[in-house]
Residue, then its C-alpha position, 0 to 999 in steps of 0.5 A: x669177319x671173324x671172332x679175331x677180327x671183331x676182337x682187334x675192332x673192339x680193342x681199336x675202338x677202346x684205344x681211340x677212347x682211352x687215347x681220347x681221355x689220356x690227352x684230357x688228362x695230360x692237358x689237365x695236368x699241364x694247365x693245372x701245373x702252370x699255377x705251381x710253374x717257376x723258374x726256381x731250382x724246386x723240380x717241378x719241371x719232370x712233371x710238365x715233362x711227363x705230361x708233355x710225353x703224355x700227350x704225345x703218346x695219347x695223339x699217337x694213340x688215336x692215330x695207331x686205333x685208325x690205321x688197326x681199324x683200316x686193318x682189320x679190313x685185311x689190308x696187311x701193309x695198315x696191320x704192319x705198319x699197326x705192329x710197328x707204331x705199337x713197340x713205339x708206343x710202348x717204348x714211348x710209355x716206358x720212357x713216360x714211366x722213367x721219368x716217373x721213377x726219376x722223380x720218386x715217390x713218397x717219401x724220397x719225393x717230399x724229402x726233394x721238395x723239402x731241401x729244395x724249399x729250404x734253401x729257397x726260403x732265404x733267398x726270400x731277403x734277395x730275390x723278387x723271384x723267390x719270394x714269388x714262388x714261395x708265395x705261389x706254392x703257399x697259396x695254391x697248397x695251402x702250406x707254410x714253409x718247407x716242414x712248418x711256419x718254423x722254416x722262417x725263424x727258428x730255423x734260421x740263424x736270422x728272422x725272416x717276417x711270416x708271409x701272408x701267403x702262409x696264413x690261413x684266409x679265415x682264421x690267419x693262423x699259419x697252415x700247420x703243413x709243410x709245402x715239401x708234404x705238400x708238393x709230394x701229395x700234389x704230385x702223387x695223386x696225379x701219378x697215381x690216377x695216370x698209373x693206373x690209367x696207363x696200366x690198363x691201356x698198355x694191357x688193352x696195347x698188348x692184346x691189341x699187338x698180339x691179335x695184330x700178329x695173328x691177323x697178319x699171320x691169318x691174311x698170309x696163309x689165306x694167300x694163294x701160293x703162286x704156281x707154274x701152269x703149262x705154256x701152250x701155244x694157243x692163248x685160248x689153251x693157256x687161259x684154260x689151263x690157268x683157270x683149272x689150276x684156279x678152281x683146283x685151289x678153290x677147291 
């Protein structure tokens, strides 16, 4: 085995690890995004979306690293079949970061909460369902209103009543942070641990696609050409003749 096929090993083996620990983090982010999940307009969903992709790409990942492994043996149909499932994948990413990008980051993201949680405050009067996601996003980030416990008075043209949700447990004082500042720095943070991630994997992805081509390109040079040897009449002179054009190329 040569310096080409130990590196496309090396490079299956760190896959199957690094698709091991992307589904980790995909599971962690769809379970740890059921404590904010609602059925309210604040756009939460393109997360779980995300992750859902996430997982699919990390299960893809594991199967691809087998069948380049199967490959690297010399098996020309698994490197191919390597190739192919690779640009999937990648296109599978791109589509991952899209959506990343869709939702925005920073401050364009905490101004699409911030408006969201404003005009689902009022609704608190109204709607059970309301007032349980407010509640849940208040207890879970330990936040207050979209910008600030102002949210609920001052703001408005009417009074609502302080929730619980938005005190704080020891000193019962309203969180001074806004849930809008807060749901962008929730959601950031995972982004920026799998943007990370992502970027280094699709790096190893690349390198591992290209030594695939090699390899292929390797494997179909080493084949033999097929050549025509004379017929003769006697089959004892026509297994002669092929053999001699056997060792010739050997040779």
């Amino acid at each position: 085995m040569g310096f080409k096929e130990v590196a496309f090993v090396g490079c299956n083996i760190l896959m199957w690890l690094l698709g091991a620990v992307l589904l980790g983090l995909g599971i962690w982010i769809v379970l740890d995004q059921k404590q904010l999940e609602t059925n309210n307009d604040i756009p939460i969903s393109h997360v779980t979306k995300a992750a859902t992709i996430i997982i699919i790409v990390a299960v893809f990942l594991l199967l691809i690293s087998i069948i380049g492994c199967v490959g690297s043996s010399g098996k020309t149909w698994a490197l191919t079949i390597f190739c192919v499932a690779m640009v999937i994948l990648l296109i599978l990413e791109l589509t991952v970061a899209g959506l990343a990008w869709k939702l925005g980051t920073g401050e364009k993201l905490q101004n699409l909460f911030t408006q969201a949680l404003e005009e689902e405050i009022p609704r608190r009067i109204v709607s059970d369902s309301a007032t349980k996601t407010i509640d849940l996003i208040q207890i879970n980030l330990e936040c207050c209103g979209a910008t600030s416990s102002l949210d609920y008075g001052e703001k408005l043209s009417y009074f609502i009543e302080l929730p619980n949700s938005c005190l704080n447990e020891t000193t019962l004082q309203p969180h001074k942070t806004g849930c809008g500042e807060k749901l962008a720095k929730y959601l950031s943070q995972k982004a920026a641990i799998l943007g990370g991630f992502a970027i280094f994997i699709v790096m190893v992805q690349i390198l591992a696609l290209v030594l695939s081509i090699l390899l292929i390109q390797k494997h179909r040079e080493e084949v033999p050409p097929v050549r025509d040897y004379p017929q003769n009449k006697s089959s004892g002179n026509k297994e002669s003749t092929k053999s001699d054009y056997v060792n010739e190329y050997k040779a």
